[in-house]
C-alpha positions as CSV (number, residue, x, y, z in Angstrom):
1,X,132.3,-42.2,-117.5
2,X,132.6,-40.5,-120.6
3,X,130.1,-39.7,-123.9
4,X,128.6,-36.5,-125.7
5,X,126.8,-33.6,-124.3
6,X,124.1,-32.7,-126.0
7,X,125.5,-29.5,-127.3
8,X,128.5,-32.2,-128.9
9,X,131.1,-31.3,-126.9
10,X,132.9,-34.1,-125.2
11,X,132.2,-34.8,-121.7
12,X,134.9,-37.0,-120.0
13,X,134.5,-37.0,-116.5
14,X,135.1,-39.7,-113.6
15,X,133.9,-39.8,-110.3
16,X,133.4,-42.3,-107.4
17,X,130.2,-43.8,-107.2
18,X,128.0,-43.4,-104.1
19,X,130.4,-40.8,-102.9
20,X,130.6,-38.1,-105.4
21,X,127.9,-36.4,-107.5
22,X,127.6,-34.3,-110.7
23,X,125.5,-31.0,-109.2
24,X,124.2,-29.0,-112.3
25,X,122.6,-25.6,-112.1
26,X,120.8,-23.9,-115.3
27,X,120.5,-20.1,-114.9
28,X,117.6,-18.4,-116.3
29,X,119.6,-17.3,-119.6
30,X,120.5,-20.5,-120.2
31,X,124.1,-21.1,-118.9
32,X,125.0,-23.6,-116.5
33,X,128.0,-24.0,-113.6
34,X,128.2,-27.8,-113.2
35,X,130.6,-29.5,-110.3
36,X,131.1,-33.3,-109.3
37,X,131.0,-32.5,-105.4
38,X,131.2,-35.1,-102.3
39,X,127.1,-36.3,-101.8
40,X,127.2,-34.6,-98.6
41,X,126.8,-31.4,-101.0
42,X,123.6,-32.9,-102.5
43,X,122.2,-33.1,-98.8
44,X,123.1,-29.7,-97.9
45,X,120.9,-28.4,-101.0
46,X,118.5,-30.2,-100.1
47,X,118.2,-28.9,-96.5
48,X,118.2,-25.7,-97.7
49,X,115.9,-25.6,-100.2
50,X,113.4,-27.5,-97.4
51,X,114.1,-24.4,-95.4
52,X,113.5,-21.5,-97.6
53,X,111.1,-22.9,-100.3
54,X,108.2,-20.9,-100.6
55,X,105.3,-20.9,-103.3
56,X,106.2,-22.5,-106.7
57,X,109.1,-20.9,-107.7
58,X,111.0,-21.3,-104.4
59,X,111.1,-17.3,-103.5
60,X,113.9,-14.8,-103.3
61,X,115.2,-16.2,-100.4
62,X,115.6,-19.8,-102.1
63,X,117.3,-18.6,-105.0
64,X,119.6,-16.7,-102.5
65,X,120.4,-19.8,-100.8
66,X,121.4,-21.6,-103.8
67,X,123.2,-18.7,-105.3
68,X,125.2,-18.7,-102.2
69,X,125.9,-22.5,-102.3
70,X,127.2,-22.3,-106.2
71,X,129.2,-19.1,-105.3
72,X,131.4,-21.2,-102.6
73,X,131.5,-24.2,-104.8
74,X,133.0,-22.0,-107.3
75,X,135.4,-20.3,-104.9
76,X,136.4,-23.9,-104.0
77,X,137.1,-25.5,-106.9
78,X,138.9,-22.4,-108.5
79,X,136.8,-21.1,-110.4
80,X,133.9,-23.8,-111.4
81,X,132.4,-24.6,-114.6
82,X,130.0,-21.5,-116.2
């Protein structure tokens, strides 16, 4: 799969369908850490964020979760995508 990002810069990436996933995550000043990760990731997040959601924003303790989720997906892969 390949094509333009919005911001113009090319995005050639592969991955295998129904197994892999591209996981994006915009921070509040407007980077992003992006990482194509096994599906299994996607369902992990989204255990997580069932647990500690609370009121509209998700809560401290949500935006820990996922903080700690993107830090170990970094760690793994290197170094990750900022």
């Amino acid at each position: 799969m390949g094509g333009e990002s919005r911001h113009g810069a090319s995005a050639c990436v592969a991955w295998r369908a129904d197994v892999e996933a591209l996981l994006v995550r915009r921070h509040r000043d407007a980077r992003y850490d992006g990482f194509i990760v096994p599906v299994d990731v996607c369902y992990e997040l989204t255990g997580l964020l069932r647990q500690k959601w609370r009121g509209i924003d998700g809560g401290d303790e949500a935006r820990a979760a996922l903080d700690e989720l993107f830090a170990s997906l970094r760690t793994r892969s290197g170094g990750g995508a900022s």
